[in-house]
matplotlib code that plots the C-alpha trace (Angstrom):
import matplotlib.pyplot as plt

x = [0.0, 0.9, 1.2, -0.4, 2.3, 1.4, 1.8, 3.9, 1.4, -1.5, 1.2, 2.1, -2.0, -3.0, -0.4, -1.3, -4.9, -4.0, -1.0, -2.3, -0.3, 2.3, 5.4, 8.2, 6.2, 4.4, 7.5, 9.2, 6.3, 7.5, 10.4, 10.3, 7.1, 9.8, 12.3, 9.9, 8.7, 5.3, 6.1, 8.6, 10.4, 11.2, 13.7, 16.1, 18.5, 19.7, 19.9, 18.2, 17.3, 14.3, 14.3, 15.0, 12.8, 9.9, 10.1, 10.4, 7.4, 6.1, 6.6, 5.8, 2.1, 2.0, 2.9, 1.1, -2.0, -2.5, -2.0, -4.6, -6.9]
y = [0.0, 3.4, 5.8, 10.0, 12.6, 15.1, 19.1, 20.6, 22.7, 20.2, 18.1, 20.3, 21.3, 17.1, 17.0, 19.5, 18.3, 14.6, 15.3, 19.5, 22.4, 21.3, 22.9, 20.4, 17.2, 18.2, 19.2, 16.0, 14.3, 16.1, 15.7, 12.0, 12.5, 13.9, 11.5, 8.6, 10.4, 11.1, 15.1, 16.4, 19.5, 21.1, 23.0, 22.6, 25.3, 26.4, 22.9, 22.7, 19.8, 18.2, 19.1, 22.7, 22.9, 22.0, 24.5, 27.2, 25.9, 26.5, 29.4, 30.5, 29.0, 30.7, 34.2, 34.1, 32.6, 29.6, 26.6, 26.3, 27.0]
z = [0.0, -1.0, 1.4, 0.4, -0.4, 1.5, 0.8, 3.3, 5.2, 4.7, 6.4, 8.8, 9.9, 9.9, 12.7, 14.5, 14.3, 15.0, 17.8, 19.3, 19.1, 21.1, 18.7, 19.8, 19.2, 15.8, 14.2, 15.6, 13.6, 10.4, 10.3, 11.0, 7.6, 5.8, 6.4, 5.3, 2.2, 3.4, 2.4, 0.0, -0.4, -4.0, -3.2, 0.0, -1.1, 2.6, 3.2, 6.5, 8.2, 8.4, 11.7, 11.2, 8.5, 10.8, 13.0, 10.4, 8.8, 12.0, 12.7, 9.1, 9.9, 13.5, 11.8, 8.8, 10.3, 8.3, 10.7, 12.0, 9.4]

ax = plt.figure().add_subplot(projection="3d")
ax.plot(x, y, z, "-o")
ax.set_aspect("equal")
plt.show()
């Protein structure tokens, strides 16, 4: 079976849905997504970490309102 690739903020709002807004353990969850293909980034030209990347999705959802939504 064929898991969904996921967009990265859908991603990002099903976790927080599924696990609450508790930042540390929702961008543990998608990072450990991103690591198993479940979400993809196009461009990683900073070369972050899934980890790092995470948390500035995050924090790009918390300021720009979209997160929760």
């Amino acid at each position: 079976m064929t898991e969904k690739v996921y967009g990265q903020r859908e991603y990002m709002r099903k976790l927080v849905k599924e696990l609450g807004s508790e930042k540390a353990k929702v961008c543990a969850a998608y990072a450990c997504g991103e690591r198993e293909g479940l979400v993809v980034r196009q461009v990683n030209a900073r070369r972050l970490s899934a980890e790092d990347y995470a948390i500035k999705l995050w924090n790009d959802g918390q300021d720009k309102n979209w997160l929760l939504t």
